[in-house]
C-alpha positions as CSV (number, residue, x, y, z in Angstrom):
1,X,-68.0,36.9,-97.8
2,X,-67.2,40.2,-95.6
3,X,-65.2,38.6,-93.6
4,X,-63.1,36.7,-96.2
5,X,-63.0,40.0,-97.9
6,X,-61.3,41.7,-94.5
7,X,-59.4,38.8,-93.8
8,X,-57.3,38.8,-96.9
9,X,-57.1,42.4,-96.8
10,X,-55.1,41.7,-93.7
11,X,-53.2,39.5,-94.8
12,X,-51.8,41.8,-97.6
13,X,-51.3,44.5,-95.1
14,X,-47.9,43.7,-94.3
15,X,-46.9,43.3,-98.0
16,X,-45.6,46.9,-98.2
17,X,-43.3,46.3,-94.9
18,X,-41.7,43.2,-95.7
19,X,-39.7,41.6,-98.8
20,X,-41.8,38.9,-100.9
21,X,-39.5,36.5,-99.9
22,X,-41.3,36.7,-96.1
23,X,-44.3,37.2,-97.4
24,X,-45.5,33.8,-96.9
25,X,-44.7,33.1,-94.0
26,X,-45.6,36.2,-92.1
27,X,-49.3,35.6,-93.7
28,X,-49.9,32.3,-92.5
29,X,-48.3,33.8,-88.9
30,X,-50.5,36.3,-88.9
31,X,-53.7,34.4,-90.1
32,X,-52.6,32.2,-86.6
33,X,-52.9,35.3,-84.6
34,X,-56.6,36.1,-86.0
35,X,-57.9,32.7,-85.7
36,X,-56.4,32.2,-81.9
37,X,-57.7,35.7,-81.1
38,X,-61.1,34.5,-82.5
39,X,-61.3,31.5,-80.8
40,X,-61.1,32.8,-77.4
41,X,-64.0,34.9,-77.9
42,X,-67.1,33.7,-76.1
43,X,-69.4,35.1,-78.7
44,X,-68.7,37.0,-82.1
45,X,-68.4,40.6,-82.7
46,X,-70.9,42.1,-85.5
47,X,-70.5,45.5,-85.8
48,X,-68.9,48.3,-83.7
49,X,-70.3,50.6,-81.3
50,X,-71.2,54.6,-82.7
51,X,-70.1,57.3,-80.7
52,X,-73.1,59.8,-79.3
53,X,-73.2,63.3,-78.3
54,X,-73.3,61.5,-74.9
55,X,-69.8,60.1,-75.0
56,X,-66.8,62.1,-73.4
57,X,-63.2,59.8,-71.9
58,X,-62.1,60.7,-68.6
59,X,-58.1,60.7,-68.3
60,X,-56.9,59.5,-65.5
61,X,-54.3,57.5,-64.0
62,X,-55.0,54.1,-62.4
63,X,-53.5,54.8,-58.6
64,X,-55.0,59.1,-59.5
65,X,-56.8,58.1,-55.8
66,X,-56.1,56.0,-53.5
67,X,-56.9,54.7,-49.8
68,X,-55.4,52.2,-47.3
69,X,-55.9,48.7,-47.8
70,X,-57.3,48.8,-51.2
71,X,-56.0,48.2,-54.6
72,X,-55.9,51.7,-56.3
73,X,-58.0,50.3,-59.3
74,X,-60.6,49.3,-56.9
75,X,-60.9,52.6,-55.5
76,X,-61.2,54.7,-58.7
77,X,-64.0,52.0,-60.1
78,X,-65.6,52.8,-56.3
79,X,-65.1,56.6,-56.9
80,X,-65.6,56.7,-60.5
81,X,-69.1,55.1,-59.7
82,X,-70.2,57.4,-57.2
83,X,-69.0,60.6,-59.0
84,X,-69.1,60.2,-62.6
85,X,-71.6,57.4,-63.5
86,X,-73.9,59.0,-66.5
87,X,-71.6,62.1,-66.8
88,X,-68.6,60.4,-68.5
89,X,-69.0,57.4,-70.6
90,X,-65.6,56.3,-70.7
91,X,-62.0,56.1,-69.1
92,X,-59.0,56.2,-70.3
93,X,-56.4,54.1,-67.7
94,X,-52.9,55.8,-68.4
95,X,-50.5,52.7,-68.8
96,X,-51.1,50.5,-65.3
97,X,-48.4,47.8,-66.5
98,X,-45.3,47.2,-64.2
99,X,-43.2,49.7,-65.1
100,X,-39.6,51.2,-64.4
101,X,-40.3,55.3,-65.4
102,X,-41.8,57.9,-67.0
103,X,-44.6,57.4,-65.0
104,X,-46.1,54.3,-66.8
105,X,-44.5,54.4,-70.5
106,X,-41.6,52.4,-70.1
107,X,-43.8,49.2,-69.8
108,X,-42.0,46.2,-68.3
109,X,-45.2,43.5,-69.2
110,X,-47.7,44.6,-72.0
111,X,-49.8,41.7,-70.4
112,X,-49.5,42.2,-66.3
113,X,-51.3,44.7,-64.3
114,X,-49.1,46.3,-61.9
115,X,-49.6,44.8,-58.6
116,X,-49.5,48.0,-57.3
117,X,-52.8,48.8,-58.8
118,X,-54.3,46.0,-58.8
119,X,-55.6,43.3,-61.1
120,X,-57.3,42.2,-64.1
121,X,-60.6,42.0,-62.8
122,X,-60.3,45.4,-61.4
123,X,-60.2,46.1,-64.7
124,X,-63.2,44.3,-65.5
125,X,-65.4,45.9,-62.8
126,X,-64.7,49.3,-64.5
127,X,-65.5,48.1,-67.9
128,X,-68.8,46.7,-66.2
129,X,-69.7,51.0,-65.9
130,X,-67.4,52.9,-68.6
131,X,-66.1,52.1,-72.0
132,X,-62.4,51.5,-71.6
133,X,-59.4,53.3,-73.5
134,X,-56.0,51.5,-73.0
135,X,-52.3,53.0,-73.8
136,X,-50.6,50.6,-76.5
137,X,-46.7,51.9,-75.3
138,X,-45.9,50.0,-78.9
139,X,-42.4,52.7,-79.8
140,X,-40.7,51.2,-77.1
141,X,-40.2,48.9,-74.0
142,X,-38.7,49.5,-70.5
143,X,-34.7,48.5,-70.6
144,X,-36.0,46.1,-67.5
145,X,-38.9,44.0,-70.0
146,X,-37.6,40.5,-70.6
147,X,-37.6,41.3,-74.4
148,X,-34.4,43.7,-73.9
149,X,-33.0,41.4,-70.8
150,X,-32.7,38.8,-73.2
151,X,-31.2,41.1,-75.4
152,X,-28.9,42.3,-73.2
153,X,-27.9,38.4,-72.5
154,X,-27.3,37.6,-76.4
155,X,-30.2,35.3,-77.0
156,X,-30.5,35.6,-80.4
157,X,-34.2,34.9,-80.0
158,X,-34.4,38.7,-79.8
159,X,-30.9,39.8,-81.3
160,X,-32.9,41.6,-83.9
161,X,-35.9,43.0,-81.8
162,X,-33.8,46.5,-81.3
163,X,-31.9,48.9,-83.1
164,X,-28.5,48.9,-82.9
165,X,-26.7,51.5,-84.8
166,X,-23.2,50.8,-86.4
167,X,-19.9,53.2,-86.9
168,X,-21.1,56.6,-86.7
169,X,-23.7,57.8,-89.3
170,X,-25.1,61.2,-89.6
171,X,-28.1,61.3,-87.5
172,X,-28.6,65.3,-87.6
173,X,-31.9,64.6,-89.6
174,X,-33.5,62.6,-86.6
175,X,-36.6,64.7,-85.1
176,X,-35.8,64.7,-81.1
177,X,-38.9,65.0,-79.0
178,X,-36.5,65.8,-76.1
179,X,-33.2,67.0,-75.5
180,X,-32.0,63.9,-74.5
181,X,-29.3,61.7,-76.4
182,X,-30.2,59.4,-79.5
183,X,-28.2,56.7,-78.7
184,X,-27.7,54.6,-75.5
185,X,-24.3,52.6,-75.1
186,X,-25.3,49.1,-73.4
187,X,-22.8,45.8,-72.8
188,X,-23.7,42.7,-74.3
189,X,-22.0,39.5,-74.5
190,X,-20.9,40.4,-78.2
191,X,-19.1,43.9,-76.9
192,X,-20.7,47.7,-76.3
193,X,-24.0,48.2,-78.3
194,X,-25.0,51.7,-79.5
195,X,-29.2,51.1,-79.3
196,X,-32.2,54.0,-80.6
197,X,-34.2,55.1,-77.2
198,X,-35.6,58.2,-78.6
199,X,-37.0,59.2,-75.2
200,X,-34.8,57.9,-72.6
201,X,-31.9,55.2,-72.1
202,X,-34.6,53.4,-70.3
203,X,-37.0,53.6,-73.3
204,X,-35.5,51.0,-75.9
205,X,-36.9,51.4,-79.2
206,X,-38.4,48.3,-81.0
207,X,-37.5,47.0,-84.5
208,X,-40.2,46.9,-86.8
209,X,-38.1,45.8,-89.3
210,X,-38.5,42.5,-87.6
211,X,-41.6,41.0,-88.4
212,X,-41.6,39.2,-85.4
213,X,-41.8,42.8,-83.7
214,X,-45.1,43.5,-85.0
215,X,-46.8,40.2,-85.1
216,X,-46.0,40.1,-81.3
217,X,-47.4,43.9,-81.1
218,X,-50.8,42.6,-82.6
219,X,-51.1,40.1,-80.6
220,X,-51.1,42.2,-77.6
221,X,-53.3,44.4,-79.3
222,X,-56.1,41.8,-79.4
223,X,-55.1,41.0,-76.1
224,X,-56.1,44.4,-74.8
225,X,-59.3,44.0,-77.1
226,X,-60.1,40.6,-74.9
227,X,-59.5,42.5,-71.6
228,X,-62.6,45.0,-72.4
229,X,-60.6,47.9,-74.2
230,X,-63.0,49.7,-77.0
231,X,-60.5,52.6,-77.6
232,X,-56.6,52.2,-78.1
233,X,-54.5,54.7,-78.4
234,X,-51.1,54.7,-80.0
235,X,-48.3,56.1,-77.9
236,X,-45.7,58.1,-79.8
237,X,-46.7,56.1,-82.6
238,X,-45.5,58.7,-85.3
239,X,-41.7,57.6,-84.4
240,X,-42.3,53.9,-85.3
241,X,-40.4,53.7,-87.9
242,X,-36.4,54.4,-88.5
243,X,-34.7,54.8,-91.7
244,X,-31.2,56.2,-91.1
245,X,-30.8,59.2,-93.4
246,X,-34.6,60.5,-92.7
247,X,-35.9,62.4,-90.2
248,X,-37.3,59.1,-88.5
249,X,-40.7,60.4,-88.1
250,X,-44.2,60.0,-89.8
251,X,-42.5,57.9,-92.1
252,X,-44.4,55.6,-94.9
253,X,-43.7,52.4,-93.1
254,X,-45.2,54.2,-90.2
255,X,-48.6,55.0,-91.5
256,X,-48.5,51.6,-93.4
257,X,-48.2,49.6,-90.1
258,X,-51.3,51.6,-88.7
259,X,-53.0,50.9,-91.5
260,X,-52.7,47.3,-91.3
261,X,-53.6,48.1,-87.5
262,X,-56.7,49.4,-88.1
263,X,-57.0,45.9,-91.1
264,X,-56.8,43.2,-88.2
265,X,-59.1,45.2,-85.9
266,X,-61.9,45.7,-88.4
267,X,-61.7,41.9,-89.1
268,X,-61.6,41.0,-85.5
269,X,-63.1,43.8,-83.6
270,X,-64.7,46.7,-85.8
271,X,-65.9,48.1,-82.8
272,X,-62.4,49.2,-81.4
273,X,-61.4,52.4,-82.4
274,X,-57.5,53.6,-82.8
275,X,-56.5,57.0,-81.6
276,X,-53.1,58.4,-82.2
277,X,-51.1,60.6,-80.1
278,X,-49.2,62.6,-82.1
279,X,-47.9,65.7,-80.6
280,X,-46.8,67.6,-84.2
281,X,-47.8,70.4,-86.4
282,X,-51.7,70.2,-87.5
283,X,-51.6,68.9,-91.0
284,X,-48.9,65.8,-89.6
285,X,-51.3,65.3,-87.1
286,X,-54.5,64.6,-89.2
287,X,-52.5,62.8,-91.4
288,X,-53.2,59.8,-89.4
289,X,-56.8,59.7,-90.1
290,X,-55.0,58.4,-93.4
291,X,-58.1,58.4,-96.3
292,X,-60.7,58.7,-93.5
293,X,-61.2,54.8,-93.3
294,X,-57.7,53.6,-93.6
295,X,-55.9,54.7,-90.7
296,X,-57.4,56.2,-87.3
297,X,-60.7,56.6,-86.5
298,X,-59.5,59.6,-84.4
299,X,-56.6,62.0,-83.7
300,X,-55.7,64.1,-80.7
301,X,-56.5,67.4,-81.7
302,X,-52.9,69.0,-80.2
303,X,-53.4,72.4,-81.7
304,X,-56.4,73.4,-79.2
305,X,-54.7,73.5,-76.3
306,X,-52.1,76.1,-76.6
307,X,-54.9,78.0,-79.2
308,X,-57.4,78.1,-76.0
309,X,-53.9,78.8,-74.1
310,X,-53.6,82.2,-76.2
311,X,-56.9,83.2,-76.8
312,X,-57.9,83.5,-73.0
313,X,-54.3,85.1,-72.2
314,X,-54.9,87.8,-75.0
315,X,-59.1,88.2,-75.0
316,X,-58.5,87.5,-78.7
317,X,-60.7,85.0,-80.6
318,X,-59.3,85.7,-83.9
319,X,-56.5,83.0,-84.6
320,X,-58.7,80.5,-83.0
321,X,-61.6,81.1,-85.4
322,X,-59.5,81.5,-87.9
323,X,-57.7,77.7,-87.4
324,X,-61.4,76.4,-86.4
325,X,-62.6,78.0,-89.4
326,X,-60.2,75.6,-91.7
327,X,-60.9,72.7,-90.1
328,X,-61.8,69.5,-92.5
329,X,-61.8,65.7,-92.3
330,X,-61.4,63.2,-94.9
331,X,-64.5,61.6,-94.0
332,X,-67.0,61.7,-91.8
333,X,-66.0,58.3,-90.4
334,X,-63.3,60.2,-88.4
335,X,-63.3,62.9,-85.6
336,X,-61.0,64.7,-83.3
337,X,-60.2,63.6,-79.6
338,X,-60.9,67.0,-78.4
339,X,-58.2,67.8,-75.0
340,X,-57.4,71.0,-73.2
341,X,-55.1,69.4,-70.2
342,X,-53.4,65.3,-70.1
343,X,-50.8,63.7,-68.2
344,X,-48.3,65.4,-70.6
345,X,-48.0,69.1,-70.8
346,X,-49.2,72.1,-73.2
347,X,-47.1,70.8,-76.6
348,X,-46.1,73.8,-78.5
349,X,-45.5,72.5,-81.9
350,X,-48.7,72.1,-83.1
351,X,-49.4,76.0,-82.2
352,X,-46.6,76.8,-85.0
353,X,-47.5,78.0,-88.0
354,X,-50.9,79.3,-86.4
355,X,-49.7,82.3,-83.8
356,X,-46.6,83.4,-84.4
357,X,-43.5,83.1,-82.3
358,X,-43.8,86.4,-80.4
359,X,-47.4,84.5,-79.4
360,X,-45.6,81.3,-78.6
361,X,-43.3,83.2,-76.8
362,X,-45.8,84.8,-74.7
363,X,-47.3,81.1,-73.4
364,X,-44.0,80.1,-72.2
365,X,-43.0,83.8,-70.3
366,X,-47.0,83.1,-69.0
367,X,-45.9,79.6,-67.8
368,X,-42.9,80.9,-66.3
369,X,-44.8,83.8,-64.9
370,X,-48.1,81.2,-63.4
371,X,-45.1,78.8,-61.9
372,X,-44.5,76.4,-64.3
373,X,-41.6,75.0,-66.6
374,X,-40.9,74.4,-69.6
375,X,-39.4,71.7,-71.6
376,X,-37.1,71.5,-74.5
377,X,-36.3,69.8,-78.0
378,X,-33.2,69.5,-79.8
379,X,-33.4,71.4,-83.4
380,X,-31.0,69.6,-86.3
381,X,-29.3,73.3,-86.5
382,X,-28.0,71.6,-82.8
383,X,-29.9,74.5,-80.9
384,X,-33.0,73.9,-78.8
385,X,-36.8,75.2,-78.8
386,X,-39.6,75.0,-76.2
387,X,-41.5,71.9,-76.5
388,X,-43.9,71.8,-74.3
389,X,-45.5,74.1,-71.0
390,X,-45.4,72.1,-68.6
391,X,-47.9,73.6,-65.8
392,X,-51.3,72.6,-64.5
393,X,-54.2,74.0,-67.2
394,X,-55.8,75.7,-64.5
395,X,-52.8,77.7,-63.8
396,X,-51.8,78.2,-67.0
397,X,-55.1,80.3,-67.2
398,X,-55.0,81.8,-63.7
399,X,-51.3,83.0,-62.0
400,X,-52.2,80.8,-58.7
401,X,-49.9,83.6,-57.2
402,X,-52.4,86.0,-58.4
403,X,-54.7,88.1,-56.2
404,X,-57.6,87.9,-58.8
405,X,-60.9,86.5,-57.2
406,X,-61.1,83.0,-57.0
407,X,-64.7,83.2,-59.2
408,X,-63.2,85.0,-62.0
409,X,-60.5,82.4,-62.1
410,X,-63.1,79.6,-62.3
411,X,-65.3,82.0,-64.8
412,X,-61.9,82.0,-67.0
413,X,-61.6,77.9,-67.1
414,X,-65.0,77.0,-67.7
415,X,-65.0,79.4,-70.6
416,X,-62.0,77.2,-71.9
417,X,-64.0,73.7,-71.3
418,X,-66.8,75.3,-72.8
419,X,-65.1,75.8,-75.6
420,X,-63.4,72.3,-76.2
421,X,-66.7,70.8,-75.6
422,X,-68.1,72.6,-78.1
423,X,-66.3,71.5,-80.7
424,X,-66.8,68.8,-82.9
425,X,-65.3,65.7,-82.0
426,X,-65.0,63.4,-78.6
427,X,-63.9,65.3,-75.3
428,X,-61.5,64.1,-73.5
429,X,-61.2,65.3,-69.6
430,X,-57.7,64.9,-67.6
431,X,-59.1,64.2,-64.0
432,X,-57.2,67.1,-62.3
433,X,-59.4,69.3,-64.7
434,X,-62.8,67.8,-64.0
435,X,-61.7,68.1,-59.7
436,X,-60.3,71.4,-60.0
437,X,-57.0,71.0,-59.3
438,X,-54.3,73.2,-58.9
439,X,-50.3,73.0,-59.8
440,X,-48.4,70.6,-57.7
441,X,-45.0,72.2,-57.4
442,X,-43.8,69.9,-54.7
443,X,-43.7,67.1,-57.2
444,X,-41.2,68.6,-59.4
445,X,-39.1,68.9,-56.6
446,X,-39.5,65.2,-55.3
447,X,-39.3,63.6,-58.8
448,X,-36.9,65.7,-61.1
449,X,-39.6,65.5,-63.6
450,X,-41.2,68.5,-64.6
451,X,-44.6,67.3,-65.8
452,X,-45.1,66.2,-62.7
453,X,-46.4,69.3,-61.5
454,X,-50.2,68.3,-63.5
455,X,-49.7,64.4,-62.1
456,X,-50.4,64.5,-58.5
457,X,-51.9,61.6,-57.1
458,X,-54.8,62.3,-54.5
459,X,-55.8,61.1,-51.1
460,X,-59.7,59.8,-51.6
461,X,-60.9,60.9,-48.4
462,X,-59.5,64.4,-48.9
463,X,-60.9,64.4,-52.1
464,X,-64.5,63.5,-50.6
465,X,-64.1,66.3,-48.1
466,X,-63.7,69.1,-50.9
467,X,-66.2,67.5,-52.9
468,X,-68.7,67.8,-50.0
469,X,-67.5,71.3,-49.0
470,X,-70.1,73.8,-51.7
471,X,-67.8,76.2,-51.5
472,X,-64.2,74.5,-52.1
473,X,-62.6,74.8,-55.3
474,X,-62.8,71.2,-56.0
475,X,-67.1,71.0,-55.8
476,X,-67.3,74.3,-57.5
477,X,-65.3,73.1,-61.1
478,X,-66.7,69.5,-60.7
479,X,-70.2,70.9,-60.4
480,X,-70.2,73.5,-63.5
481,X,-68.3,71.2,-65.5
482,X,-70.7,68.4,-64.9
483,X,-73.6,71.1,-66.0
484,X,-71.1,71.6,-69.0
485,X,-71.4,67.7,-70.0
486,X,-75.0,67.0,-68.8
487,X,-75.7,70.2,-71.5
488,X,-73.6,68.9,-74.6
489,X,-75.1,65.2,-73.9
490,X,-78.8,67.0,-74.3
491,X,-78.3,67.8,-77.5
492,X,-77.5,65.7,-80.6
493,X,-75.9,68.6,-82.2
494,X,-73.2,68.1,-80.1
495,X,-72.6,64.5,-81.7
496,X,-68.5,63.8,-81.9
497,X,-69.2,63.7,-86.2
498,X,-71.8,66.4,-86.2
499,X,-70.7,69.8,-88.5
500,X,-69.5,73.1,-87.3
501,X,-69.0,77.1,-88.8
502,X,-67.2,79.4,-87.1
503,X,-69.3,82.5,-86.6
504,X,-67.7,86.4,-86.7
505,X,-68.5,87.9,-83.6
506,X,-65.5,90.2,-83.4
507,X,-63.0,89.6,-81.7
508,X,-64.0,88.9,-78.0
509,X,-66.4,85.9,-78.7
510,X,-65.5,82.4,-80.3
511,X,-68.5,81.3,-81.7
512,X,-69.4,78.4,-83.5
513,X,-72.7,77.1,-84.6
514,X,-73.2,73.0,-84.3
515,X,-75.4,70.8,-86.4
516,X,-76.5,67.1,-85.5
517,X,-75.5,65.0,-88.4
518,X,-79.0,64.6,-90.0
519,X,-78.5,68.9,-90.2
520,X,-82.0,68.8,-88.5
521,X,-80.9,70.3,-85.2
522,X,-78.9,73.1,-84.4
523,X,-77.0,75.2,-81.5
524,X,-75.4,78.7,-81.6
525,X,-72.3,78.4,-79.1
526,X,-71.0,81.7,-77.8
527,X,-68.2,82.4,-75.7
528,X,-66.8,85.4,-74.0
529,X,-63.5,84.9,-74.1
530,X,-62.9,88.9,-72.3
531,X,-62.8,90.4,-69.2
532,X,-65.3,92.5,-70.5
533,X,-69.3,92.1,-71.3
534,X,-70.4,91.8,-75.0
535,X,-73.0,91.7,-77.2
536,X,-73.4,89.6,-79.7
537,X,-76.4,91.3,-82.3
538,X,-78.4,88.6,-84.1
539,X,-79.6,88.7,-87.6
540,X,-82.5,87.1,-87.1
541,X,-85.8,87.7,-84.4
542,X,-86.7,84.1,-82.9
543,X,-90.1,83.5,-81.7
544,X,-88.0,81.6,-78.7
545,X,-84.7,80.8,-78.1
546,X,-82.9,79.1,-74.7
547,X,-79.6,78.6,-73.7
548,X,-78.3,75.2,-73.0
549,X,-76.5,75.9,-70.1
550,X,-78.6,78.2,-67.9
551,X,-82.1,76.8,-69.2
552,X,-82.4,81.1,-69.7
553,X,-85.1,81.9,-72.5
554,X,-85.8,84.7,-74.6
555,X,-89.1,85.7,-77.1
556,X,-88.5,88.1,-79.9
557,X,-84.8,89.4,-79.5
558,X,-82.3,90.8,-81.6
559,X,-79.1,90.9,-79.1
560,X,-77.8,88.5,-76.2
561,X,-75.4,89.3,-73.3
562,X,-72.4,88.0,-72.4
563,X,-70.8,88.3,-69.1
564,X,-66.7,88.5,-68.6
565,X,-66.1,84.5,-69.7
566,X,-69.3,83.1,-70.1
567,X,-70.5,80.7,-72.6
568,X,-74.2,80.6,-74.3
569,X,-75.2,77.6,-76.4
570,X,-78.3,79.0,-78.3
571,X,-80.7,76.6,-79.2
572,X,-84.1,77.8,-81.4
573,X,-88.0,76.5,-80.4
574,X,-87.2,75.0,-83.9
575,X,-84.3,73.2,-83.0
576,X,-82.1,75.8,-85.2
577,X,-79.3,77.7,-84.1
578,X,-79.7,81.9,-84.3
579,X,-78.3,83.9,-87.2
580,X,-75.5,86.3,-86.0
């Protein structure tokens, strides 16, 4: 009865894209889609998988390491295995499609791993250890994919799979990500075409205004959920839609299409779970988690990493308790995706409206300052504004130029882990991050691309020599933030849906005390976000009380100690957190 229940519920889904007069037939096509995805399955799916206090998604790209003779896929399952087995319990594989740039998101094949990385069942031996996350690239293809080939070659097939814009409208109101132009000229056999790539001329935007668009788009959806992929998230996916006259993004078609998204997965795969990347202001951001059982079941929480960003450049806690502080879900069916570093850069638009511009300012003279660059949007007003920081996290914290001790720099980023982790939701870890990595200039300089400089790609037997030296960089950050993730997974009230209350500990500390869902467990997190030791007094005597991360415990005390950046999580005999 479920079932039939869900199924017609997808069916109706696309009734608020399409006119009635389609309505029929887009049904039936997509009751095809379902039953073919179905039937390929080698045994049902009953129920989806929950998310523990022991889950965290390492973020890395497919080739990240690599040594002679062997597929780079191979090599990070071999790597992955040896390094990371029961301290991650899932990957995320940045786009490892043939592509033609933009490092991976202007997919040529949705279906095809690039040979370059390997193959399918390199993909299979990883799901065999870690829970997979794959990249649906769904706003837009690579101008080499067949779809826009044939385009470009006037079948009609796919005449209408692309936006082509007529005369010359006003398109002031269109939100541009980059400064880069709207509209790319291309010849076709019917004359000079004016097509959307809201990225790059390489990028071409797809049509959802042709059904066949999305159908197609589902369909490789539940492909991906064949091939072993528990988590998808939706690239850019807040730019789906167009509607000439509007500002093109977060548009009602838009969440309507992930809603019907999320329809055909929890008929044919409840356990998969939709994350979208959208790199806006907070309250557009968490719009996606729609009702809290409509849309995504989580959201990349954008805001944190410029907030950790200005709280460690300043030694002030206040603006990020305060934002933590007003943190809500619509349900508690949802969660953040929890981020301090990616493939991308520091985005600065989610900041706004939570430091000020003289703060925001500040990040980007610090970038500059650290050796990193910035990138830029276009405004409608036809100026520009800093987008994103686009500089290695570690740096970001730490001017590598710097003669500050190498342990107070380390000191400085765990303090910023320690504080992501904390937080309710899922963690996710970009793999220069969890290796210590620094900046890699040179890049810029080979590619033109500035966010190369957080994208390096690493020899494996280097890597294995750091990683073997105790006192290298590398080993150092990989070993404390493995005790970082071996600490949250000990305790359930670290679990991704658990609660959280910011704490006042004056401006120098961020605290926040975590409870397991069931409210039966509890944890005091401080963290020492100053150059400078605190105190933080507690309210409360406890008969015992340890911390987390040092195993450290105490009998009868009314104050605890904080070194310059360290981090306490505070756990009672009783299982609850202290009083401050």
């Amino acid at each position: 009865m479920r079932e039939h229940e869900d199924k017609k519920a997808t069916q109706d889904g696309s009734a608020l894209l399409y006119s009635e007069d389609r309505e029929s037939d887009i049904r039936s096509r997509l009751a095809h889609v379902l039953d073919d995805f179905k039937a390929q399955r080698s045994a049902p799916i009953t129920g989806g998988y929950s998310l523990t206090e022991r889950d965290s998604i390492l973020i890395t790209y497919g080739d990240m390491v690599s040594e002679t003779g062997i597929p780079p896929l191979a090599t990070l399952h071999d790597f992955l295995v040896v390094h990371l087995d029961g301290i991650v319990s899932a990957v995320h594989l940045l786009p490892f499609f043939p592509y033609s740039s933009d490092d991976g998101f202007a997919v040529i094949d949705y279906r095809r791993v690039d040979p370059q990385f390997g193959t399918w069942d390199d993909i299979r031996q990883l799901r065999l250890r870690f829970r997979l996350m794959f990249d649906a690239v769904i706003n837009h293809v690579s101008a080499q994919s067949k779809w826009f080939q044939d385009f470009l070659r006037g079948d009609p097939a796919y005449q209408d799979w692309f936006i082509v814009v007529e005369d010359q409208p006003d398109l002031s109101q269109v939100t541009r990500p980059r400064a880069l132009p709207l509209l790319t000229h291309f010849d076709t056999p019917f004359g000079g075409k004016a097509v959307w790539t809201t990225f790059s001329a390489d990028q071409i935007d797809l049509n959802y205004r042709n059904p066949d668009v999305l159908l197609e788009v589902i369909d490789t959806l539940l492909f991906y959920v064949s091939q072993g992929a528990e988590f998808i998230r939706l690239d850019a996916i807040a730019y789906l839609w167009k509607e000439i006259g509007t500002s093109c993004i977060h548009l009602p078609q838009t969440h309507r299409i992930i809603q019907l998204l999320r329809l055909v997965l929890n008929e044919a795969a409840p356990h998969v779970k939709l994350i979208t990347e959208t790199n806006v202001p907070h309250q557009d951001n968490v719009s996606y988690l729609g009702d809290g059982c409509n849309e995504a079941q989580l959201v990349y929480n954008f805001a944190l990493p410029p907030l950790v960003m200005h709280t460690l450049r300043t030694g002030d806690a206040r603006a990020i308790s305060k934002w933590a502080a007003s943190l809500s879900l619509p349900s508690d069916r949802v969660c953040f995706f929890n981020f301090l570093a990616s493939h991308d850069g520091i985005g600065l638009n989610p900041a706004r409206g939570i430091l000020t511009d003289t703060d925001i300012d500040a990040l980007v003279e610090q970038a500059f300052a650290h050796g990193g660059h910035v990138s830029y949007k276009h405004n409608s007003d036809g100026s520009q504004s800093a987008y994103e920081l686009n500089i290695n996290y570690f740096d970001a914290l730490s001017d590598p130029a710097g003669r500050e001790p190498l342990t107070t720099q380390v000191d400085r980023f765990i303090a910023a882990q320690a504080i992501m982790l904390a937080l309710a939701g899922l963690p996710g870890i970009y793999f220069h991050s969890l290796f210590g990595s620094r900046g890699w200039p040179e890049g810029v300089m080979l590619t033109g691309q500035k966010r190369a400089i957080n994208r390096q790609k690493l020899d494996r037997i280097e890597l294995e020599r750091e990683l073997s030296d105790p006192s290298s960089l590398r080993r150092i950050v990989f070993d404390r933030y493995c005790h970082l993730l071996k600490a949250r997974a000990s305790s359930s009230t670290f679990h991704p849906y658990g609660s959280q209350r910011v704490i006042d500990c004056g401006k120098s500390v961020f605290a926040v005390l975590r409870s397991s869902p069931t409210g039966d467990d509890q944890v005091l997190c401080l963290h020492n976000i100053s150059d400078k030791p605190q105190a933080v007094r507690l309210s409360d005597r406890h008969a015992s009380l340890t911390d987390l991360l040092t195993q450290q415990t105490w009998r009868n005390v009314q104050s605890i100690e904080l070194a310059p950046y360290q981090a306490r999580w505070l756990r009672t005999e009783e299982g609850h957190g202290s009083r401050v």
